[in-house]
C-alpha positions in Angstrom: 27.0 109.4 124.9 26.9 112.0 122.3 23.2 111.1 121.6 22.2 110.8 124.9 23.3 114.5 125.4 21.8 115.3 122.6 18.5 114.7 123.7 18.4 116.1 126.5 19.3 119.3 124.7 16.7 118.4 122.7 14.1 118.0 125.0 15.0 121.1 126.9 14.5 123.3 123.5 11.2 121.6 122.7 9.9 122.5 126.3 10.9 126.1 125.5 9.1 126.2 122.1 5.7 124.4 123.4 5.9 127.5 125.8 5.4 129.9 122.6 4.7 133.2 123.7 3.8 133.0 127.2 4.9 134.8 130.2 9.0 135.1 131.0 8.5 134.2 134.4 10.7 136.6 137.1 13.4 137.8 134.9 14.4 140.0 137.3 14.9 137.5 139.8 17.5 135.7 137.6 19.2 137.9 135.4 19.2 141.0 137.5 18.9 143.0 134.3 15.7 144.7 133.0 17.7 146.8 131.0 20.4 146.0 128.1 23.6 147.5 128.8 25.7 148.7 125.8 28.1 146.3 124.7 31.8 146.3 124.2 33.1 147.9 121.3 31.8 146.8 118.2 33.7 144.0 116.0 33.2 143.6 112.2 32.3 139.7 111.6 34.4 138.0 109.6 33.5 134.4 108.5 36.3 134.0 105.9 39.0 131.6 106.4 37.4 129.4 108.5 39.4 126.4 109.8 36.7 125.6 112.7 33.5 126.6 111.3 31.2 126.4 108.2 27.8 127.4 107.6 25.1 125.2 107.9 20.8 125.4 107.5 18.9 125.2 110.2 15.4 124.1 109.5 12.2 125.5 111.1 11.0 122.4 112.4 8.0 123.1 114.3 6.6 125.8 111.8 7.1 126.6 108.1 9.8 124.3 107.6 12.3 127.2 106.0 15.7 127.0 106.2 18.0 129.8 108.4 22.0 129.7 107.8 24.5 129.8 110.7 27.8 129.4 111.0 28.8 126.8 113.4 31.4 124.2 114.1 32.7 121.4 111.7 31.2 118.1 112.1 28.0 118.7 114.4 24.9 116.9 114.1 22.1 118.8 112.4 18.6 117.1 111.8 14.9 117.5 113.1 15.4 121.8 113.2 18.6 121.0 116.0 22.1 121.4 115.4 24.7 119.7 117.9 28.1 119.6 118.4 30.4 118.2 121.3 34.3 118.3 121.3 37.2 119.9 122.4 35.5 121.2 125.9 32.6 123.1 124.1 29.1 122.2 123.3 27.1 124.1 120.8 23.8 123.7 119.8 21.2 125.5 117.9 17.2 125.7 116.4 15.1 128.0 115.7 12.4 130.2 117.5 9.2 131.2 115.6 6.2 132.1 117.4 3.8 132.6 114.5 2.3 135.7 114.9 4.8 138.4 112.9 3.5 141.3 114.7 4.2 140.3 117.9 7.8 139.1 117.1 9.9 141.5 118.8 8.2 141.2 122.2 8.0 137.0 121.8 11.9 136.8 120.7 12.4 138.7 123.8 10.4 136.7 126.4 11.9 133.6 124.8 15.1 134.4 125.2 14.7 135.5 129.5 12.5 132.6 129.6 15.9 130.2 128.0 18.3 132.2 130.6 15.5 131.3 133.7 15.6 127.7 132.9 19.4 127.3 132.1 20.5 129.2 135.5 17.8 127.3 137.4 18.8 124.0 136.1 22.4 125.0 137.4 21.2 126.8 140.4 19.3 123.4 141.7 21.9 120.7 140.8 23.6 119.7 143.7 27.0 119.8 141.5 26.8 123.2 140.7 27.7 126.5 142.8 29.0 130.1 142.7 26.2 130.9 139.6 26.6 133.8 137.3 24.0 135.0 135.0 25.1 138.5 132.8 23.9 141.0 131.7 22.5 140.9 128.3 24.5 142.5 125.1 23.0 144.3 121.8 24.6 143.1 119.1 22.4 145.2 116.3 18.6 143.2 116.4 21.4 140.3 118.2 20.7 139.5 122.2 23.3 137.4 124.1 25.0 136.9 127.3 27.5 134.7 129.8 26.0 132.6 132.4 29.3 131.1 134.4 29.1 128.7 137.3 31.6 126.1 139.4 31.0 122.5 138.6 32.2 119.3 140.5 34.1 116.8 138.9 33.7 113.3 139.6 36.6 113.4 142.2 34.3 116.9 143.9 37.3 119.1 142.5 35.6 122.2 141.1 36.0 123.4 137.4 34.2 126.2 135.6 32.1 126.3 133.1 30.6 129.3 131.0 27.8 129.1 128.6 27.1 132.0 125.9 23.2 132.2 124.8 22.5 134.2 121.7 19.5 135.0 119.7 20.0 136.0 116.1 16.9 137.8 115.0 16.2 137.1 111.4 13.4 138.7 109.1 10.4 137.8 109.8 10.8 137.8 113.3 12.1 134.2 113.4 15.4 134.0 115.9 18.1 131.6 115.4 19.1 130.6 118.8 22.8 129.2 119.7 24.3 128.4 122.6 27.7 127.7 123.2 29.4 126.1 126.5 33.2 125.5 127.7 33.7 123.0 130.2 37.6 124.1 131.7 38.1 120.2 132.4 37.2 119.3 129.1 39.8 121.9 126.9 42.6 121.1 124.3 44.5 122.9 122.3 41.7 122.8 119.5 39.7 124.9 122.3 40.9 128.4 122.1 41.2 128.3 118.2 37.3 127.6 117.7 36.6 129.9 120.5 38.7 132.9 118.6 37.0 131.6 115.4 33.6 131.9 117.0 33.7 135.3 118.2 35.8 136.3 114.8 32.6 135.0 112.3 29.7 136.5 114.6 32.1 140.0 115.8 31.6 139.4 119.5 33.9 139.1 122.0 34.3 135.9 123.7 37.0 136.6 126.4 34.1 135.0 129.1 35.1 131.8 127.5 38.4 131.6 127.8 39.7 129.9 130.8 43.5 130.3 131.2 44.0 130.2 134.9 44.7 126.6 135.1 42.9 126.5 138.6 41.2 123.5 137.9 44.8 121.7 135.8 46.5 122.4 139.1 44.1 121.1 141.4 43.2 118.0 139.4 47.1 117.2 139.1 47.9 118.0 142.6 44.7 115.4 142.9 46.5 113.1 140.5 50.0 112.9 142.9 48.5 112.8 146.1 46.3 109.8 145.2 49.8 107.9 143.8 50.9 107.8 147.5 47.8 105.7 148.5 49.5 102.5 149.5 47.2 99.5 150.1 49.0 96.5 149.5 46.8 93.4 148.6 46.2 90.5 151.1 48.9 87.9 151.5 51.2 90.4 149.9 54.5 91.5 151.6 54.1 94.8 153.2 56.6 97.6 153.0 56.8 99.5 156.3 57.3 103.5 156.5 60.6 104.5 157.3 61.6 107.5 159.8 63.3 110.8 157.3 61.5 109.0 154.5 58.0 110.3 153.4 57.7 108.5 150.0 59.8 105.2 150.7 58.9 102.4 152.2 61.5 99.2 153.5 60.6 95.6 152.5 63.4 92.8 153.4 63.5 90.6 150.8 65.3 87.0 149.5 68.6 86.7 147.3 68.3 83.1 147.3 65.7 80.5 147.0 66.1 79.1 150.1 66.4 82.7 151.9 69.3 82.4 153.6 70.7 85.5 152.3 68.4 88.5 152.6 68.9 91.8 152.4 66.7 95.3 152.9 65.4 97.9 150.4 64.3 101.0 149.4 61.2 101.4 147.3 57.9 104.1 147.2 55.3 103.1 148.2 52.4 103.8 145.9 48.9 102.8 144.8 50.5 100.3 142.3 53.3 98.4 144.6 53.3 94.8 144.1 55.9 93.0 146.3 57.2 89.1 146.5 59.6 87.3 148.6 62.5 88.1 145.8 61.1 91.6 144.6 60.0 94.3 145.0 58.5 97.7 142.0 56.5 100.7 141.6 55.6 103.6 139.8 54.5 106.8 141.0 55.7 110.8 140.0 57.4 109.5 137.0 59.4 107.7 138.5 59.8 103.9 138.4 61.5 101.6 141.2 62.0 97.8 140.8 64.6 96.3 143.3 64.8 92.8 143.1 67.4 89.6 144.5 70.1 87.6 142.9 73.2 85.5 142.9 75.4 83.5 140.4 75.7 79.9 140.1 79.2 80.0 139.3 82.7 82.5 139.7 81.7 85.7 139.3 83.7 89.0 138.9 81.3 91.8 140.3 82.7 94.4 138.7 83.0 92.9 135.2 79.3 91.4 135.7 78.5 95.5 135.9 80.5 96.7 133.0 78.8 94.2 131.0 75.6 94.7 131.9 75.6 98.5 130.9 77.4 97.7 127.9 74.5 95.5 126.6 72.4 98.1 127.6 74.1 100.9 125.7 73.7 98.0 122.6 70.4 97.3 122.7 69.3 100.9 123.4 70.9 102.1 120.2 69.7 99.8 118.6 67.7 101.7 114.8 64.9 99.3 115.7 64.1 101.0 119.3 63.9 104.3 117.7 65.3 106.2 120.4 67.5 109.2 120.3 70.9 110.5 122.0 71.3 107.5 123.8 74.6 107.8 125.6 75.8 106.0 128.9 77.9 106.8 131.8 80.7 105.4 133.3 80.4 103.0 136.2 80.3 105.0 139.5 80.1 104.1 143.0 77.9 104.5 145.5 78.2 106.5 148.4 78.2 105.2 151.4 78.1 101.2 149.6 81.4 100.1 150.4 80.3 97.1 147.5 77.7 99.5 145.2 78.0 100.5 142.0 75.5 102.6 139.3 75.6 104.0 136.0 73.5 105.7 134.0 71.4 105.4 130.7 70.3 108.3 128.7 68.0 108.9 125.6 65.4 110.5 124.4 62.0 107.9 123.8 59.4 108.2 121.9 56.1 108.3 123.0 53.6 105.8 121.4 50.9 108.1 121.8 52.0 111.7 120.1 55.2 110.6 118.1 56.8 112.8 120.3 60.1 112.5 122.3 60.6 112.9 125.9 64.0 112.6 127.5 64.3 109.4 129.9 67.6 108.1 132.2 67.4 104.7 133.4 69.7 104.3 136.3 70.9 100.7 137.6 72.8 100.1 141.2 73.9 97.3 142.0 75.2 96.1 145.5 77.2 92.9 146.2 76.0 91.7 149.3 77.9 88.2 150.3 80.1 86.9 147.7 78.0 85.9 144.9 74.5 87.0 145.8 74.1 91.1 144.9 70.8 93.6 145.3 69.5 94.9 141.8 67.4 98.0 141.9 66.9 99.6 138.2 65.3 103.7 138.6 63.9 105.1 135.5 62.5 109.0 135.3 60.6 109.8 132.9 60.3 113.8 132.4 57.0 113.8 130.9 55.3 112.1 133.4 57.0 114.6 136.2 54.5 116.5 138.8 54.9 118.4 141.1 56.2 115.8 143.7 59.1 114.1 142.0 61.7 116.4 143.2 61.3 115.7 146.2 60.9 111.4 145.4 64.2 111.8 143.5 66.0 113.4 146.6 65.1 110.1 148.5 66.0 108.4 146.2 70.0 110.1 146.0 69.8 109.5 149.9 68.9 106.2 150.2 71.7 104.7 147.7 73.9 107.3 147.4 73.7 108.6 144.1 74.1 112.1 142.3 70.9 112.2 139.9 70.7 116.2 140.1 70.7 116.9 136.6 67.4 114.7 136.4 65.1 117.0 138.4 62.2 118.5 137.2 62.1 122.1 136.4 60.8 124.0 139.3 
């Protein structure tokens, strides 16, 4: 992918150079500034105690072949007179600009750098994906030229993000410029973003503030996205199909067997969500982070209900502390009933688990009920929330949850 990017980018900067000194086109009709304004206070560069950047040679391909330095991020590409780099939400590339004919520098550097602005806020301005286009004014930065062109991009789901691209020209001697672009996709950030964009700004004395994208506009809307499109129940054909029921927007009913022969059924209360899959015995999903799996069964032989239920959570308290699980703070309540269950009972399982991604822990309670339904045939239905994959929804799944089989799980919901 990285390559394929690449040359495009490519491409796009060789068209620019065959153009060599030729006309700038309507500059006034995109940047809708004939004039440089004075830029913001000045800032001393500093490119010492770089984490992000380092210094690199950027060769004059298509002319003498000399070498220009430039300070630009860690671990880009740089070959053929074009310098690449693609993580953490920003692109930056870079090559060089020499027209050939010293005396007629200044004015070439100039046109080449309205004639880079037309093209990039065209190429944004015609792409069906793109709206709401921005082109600045352009700063003085000494000999330096540069400025912000901002637009709204679709994702692939048509939820809009911005993105902001910086163009500068660094005028070396000899009238040779050292052009750089860099572009911040708010979709794309980390928490490597803002670091290189402070370290940018820092080693060139500019001020990058267009860059940073701190609203969260697009995080919301994606995640907002992200929960509404857990809802989407569509079970698959043949399955058993939960049916909506009235004071109940995220749960669905689904009658299922405690037997084999299913003689003894008995009703349930599950989400329904784009991953509910649902047999004559059971039934589980997982949506909001939280997790539902209600399921049938019965003993074979003499069974003491509320023995089989002490047991049960004392195994799990076991094996959940167990060194090899890694988990932390596990602790357990005591067996509680249900309200409104004249035969239901729950408990609950807290620790802290680790995630096999980060490292990190995140707390977690696993809560079991368990409802005796005709002498040796019970319902099962195990609930686990997990706070770090809380949106904004799961207060409100939780909630259903307490009302549907009576339980108390209030010191589980997320932070408003």
């Amino acid at each position: 992918m990285k390559k394929i990017v690449k040359l495009i980018a490519a491409l796009t900067v060789t068209a620019q150079v065959l153009a060599g000194c030729g006309s700038a086109g309507n500059a006034e009709e995109t940047s809708g500034a004939a004039e440089a304004p004075a830029a913001e206070a000045e800032l001393a560069p500093d490119p010492t105690n770089l984490s992000y950047l380092e210094e690199v040679q950027i060769v004059d391909f298509f002319g003498d072949g000399a070498e220009y330095p430039l300070y630009a991020p860690k671990g880009g590409e740089n070959e053929d007179g074009f310098f690449y780099f693609w993580d953490h939400g920003v692109t930056f590339t870079a090559s060089i600009y020499n027209c050939g004919y010293p005396d007629m520098a200044a004015e070439a550097l100039q046109m080449y750098l309205q004639e880079s602005i037309n093209q990039q806020a065209k190429n944004w301005q015609e792409n069906p994906d793109y709206s709401e286009v921005g082109v600045g004014e352009i700063l003085e930065k000494e000999d330096d030229r540069y400025l912000f062109l901002t637009a709204k991009v679709k994702d692939l789901y048509g939820t809009p993000y911005q993105t902001t691209k910086l163009i500068y020209m660094s005028v070396r001697d000899g009238g040779v410029g050292v052009f750089w672009d860099m572009e911040v996709k708010e979709r794309e950030q980390d928490e490597e973003t803002l670091p290189l964009i402070k370290e940018v700004g820092r080693c060139y004395g500019i001020h990058l503030g267009e860059l940073v994208m701190e609203d969260g506009t697009w995080s919301e809307q994606n995640a907002q996205r992200e929960a509404d499109q857990q809802d989407v129940y569509e079970p698959d054909e043949g399955d058993p199909v939960l049916e909506k029921v009235e004071g109940y927007q995220y749960l669905g009913i689904l009658t299922i067997n405690l037997d084999e022969e299913g003689n003894v059924t008995c009703p349930v209360l599950v989400p329904m969500g784009w991953n509910t899959t649902a047999d004559e015995k059971r039934v589980s999903t997982s949506i909001h982070g939280v997790s539902v799996r209600a399921s049938g069964n019965y003993s074979t032989g003499p069974m003491n209900f509320q023995s089989m239920v002490q047991q049960e959570a004392d195994w799990e308290l076991q094996y959940y502390s167990d060194s090899e699980e890694e988990n932390r703070n596990v602790r357990i309540t005591e067996v509680m009933p249900m309200q409104g269950q004249e035969s239901g009972v729950y408990y609950i399982l807290e620790y802290e688990e680790k995630d096999f991604k980060s490292e990190d822990y995140y707390k977690r309670a696993d809560i079991t009920c368990m409802i005796l339904v005709k002498e040796k045939h019970y319902v099962t239905c195990k609930i686990s929330l997990k706070s770090a994959e809380y949106d904004s929804t799961t207060n409100s799944l939780i909630k259903e949850l307490e009302t549907a089989y009576g339980l108390d799980l209030s010191a589980w919901y997320a932070d408003e």
